[in-house]
MDTraj code that builds the backbone (N, CA, C; nanometers):
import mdtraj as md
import numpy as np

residues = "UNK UNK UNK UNK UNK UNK UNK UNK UNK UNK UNK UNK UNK UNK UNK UNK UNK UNK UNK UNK UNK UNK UNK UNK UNK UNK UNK UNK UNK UNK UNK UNK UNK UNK UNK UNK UNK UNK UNK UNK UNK UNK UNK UNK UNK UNK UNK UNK UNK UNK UNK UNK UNK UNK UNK UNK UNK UNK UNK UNK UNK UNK UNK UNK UNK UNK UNK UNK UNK UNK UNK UNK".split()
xyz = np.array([
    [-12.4686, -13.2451, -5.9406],
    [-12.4157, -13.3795, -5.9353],
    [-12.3441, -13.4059, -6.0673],
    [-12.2096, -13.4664, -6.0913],
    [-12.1373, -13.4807, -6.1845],
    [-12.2319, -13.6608, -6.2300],
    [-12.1889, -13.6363, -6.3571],
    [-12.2563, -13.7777, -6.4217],
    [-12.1440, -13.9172, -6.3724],
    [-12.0463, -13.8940, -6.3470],
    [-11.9540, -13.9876, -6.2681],
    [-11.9946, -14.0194, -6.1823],
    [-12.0492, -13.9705, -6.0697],
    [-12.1082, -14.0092, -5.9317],
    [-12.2399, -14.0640, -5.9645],
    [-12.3406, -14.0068, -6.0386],
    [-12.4549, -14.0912, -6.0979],
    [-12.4126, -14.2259, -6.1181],
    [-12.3327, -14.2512, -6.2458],
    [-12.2819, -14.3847, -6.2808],
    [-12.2565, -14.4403, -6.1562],
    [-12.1180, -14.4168, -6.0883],
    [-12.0614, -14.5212, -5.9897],
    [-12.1802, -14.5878, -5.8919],
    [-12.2889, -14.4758, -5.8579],
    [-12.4063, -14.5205, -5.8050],
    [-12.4968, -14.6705, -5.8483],
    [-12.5079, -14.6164, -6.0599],
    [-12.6173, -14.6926, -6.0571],
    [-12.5129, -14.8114, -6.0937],
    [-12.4044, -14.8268, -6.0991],
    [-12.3218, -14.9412, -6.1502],
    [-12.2780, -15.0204, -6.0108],
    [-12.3297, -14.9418, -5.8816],
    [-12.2651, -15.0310, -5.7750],
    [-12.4424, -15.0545, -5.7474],
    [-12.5470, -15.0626, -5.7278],
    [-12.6598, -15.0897, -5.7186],
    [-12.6962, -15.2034, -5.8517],
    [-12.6308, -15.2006, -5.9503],
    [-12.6429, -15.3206, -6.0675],
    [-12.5971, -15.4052, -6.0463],
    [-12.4900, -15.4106, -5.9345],
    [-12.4048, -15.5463, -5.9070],
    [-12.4971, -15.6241, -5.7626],
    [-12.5113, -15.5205, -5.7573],
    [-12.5931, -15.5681, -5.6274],
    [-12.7110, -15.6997, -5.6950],
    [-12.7789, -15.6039, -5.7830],
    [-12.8943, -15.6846, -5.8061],
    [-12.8523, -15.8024, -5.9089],
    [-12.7331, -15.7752, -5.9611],
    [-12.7291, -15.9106, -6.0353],
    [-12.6591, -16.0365, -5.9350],
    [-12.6543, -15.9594, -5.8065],
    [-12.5592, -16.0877, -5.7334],
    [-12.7122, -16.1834, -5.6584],
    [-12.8632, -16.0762, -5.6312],
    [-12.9355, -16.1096, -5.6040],
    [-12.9492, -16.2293, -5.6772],
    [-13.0237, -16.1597, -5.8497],
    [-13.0385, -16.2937, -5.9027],
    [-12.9587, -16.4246, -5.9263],
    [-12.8373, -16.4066, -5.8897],
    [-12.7602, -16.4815, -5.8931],
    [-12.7547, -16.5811, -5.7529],
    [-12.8459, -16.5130, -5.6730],
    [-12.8686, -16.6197, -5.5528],
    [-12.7197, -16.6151, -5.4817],
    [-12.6476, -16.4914, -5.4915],
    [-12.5175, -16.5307, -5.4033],
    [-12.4966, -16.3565, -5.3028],
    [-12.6120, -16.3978, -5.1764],
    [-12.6337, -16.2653, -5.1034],
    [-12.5384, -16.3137, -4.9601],
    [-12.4759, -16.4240, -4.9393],
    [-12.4213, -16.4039, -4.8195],
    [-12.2933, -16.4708, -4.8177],
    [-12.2160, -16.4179, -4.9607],
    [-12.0738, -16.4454, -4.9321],
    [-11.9916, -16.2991, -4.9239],
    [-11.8825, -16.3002, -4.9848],
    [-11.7634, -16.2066, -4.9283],
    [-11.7695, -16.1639, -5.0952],
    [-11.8393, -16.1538, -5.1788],
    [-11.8828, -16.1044, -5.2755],
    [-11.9834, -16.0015, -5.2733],
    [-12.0910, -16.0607, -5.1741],
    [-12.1969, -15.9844, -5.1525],
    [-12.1668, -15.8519, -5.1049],
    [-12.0871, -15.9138, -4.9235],
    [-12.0415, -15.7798, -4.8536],
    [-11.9482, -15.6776, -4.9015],
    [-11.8886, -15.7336, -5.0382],
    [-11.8210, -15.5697, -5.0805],
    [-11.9130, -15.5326, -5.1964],
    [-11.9660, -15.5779, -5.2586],
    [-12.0743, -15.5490, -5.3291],
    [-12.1669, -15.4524, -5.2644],
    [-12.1912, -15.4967, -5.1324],
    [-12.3119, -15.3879, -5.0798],
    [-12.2559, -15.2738, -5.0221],
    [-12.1034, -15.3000, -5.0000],
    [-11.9955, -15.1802, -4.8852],
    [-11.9699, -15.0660, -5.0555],
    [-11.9657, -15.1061, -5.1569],
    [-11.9534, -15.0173, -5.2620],
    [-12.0754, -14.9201, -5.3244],
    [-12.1605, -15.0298, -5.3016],
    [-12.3368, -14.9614, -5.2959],
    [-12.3375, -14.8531, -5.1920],
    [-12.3388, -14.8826, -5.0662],
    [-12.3692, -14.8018, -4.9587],
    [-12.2430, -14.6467, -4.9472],
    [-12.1508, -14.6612, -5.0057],
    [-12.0579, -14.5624, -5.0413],
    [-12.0882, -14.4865, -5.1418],
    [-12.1387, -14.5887, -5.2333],
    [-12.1634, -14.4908, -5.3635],
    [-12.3004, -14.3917, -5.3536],
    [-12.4397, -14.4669, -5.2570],
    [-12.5219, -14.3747, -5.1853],
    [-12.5029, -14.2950, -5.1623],
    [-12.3965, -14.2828, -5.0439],
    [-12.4105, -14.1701, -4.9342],
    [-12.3385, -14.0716, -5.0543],
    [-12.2182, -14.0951, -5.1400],
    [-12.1894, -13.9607, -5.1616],
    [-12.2540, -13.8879, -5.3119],
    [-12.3819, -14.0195, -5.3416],
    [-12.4612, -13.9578, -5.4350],
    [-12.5583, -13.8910, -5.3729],
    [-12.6252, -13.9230, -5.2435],
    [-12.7107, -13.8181, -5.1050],
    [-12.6575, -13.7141, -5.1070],
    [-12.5280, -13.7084, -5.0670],
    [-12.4916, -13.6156, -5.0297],
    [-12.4943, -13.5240, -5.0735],
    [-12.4561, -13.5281, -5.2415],
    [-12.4374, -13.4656, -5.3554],
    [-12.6067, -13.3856, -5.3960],
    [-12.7144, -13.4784, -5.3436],
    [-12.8575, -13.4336, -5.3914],
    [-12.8965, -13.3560, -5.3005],
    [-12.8439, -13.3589, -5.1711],
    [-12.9670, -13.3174, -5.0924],
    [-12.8517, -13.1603, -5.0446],
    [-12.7160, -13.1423, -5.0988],
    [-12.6303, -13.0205, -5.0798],
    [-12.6976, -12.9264, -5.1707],
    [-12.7729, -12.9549, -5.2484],
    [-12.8595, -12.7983, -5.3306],
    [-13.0149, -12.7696, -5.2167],
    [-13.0195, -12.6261, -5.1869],
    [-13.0864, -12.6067, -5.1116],
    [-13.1574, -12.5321, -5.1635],
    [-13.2920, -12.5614, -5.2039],
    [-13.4178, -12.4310, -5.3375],
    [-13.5261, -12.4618, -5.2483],
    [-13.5862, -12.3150, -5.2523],
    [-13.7232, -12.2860, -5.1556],
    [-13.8101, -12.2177, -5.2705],
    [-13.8825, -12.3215, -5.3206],
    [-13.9781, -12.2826, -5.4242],
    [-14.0935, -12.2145, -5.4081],
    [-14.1144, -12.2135, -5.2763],
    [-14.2053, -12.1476, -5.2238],
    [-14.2428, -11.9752, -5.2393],
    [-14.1173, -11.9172, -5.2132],
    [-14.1397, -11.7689, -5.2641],
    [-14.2366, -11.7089, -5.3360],
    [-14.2389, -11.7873, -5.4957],
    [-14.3010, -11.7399, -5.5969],
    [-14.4429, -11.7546, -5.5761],
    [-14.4315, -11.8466, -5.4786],
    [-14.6223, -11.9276, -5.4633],
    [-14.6447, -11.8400, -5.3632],
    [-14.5903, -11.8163, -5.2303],
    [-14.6580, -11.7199, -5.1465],
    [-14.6594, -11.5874, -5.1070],
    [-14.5406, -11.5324, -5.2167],
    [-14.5375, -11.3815, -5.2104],
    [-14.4135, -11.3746, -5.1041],
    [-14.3730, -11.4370, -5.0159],
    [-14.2637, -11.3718, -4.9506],
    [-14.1283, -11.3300, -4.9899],
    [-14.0429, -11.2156, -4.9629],
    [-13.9121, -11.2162, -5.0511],
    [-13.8397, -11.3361, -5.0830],
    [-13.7772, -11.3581, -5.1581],
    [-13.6834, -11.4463, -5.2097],
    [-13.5556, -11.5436, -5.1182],
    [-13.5145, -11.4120, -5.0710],
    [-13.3858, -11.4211, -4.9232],
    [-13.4882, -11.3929, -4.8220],
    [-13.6234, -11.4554, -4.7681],
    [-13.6353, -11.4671, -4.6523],
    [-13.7428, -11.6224, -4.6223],
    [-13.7046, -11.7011, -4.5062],
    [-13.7262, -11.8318, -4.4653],
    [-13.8476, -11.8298, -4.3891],
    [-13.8800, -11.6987, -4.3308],
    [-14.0155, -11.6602, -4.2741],
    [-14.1536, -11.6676, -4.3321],
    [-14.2581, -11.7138, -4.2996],
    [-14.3496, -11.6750, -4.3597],
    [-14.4329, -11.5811, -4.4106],
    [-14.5249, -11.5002, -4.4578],
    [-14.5959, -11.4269, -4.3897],
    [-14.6974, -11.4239, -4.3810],
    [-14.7203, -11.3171, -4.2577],
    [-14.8081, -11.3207, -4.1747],
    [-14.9643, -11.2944, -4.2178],
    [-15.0361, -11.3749, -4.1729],
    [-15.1559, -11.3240, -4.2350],
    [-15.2489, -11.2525, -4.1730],
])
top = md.Topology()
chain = top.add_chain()
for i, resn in enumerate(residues, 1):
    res = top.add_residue(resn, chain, resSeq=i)
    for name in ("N", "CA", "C"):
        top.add_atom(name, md.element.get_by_symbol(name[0]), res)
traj = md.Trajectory(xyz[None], top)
């Protein structure tokens, strides 16, 4: 994950919450406020959950390149 996409994340989730305290959740402030949040989510998700590590190997003995268990 690049530190740019971090930021845009936590800087569109900061507006959010300062519009909370600000008591202004259901104007046309809010809804792009939350449409920039929910964008900036998905492609900070996206970004977390595209690394794929199976830590498991080392703990149960199976090769490295294989998704199988084994058998006991």
């Amino acid at each position: 994950m690049t530190n740019i996409d971090d930021f845009r994340f936590n800087v569109a989730t900061n507006q959010l919450m300062m519009l909370v305290v600000a008591n202004e959740v259901s104007e046309f402030r809010w809804d792009e406020a939350a449409m920039r949040q929910k964008v900036a989510y998905e492609i900070w998700a996206r970004l977390l959950y595209a690394v794929e590590t199976d830590p498991m190997p080392c703990l149960d003995g199976r090769p490295s390149n294989s998704l199988v268990p084994p058998k006991d």
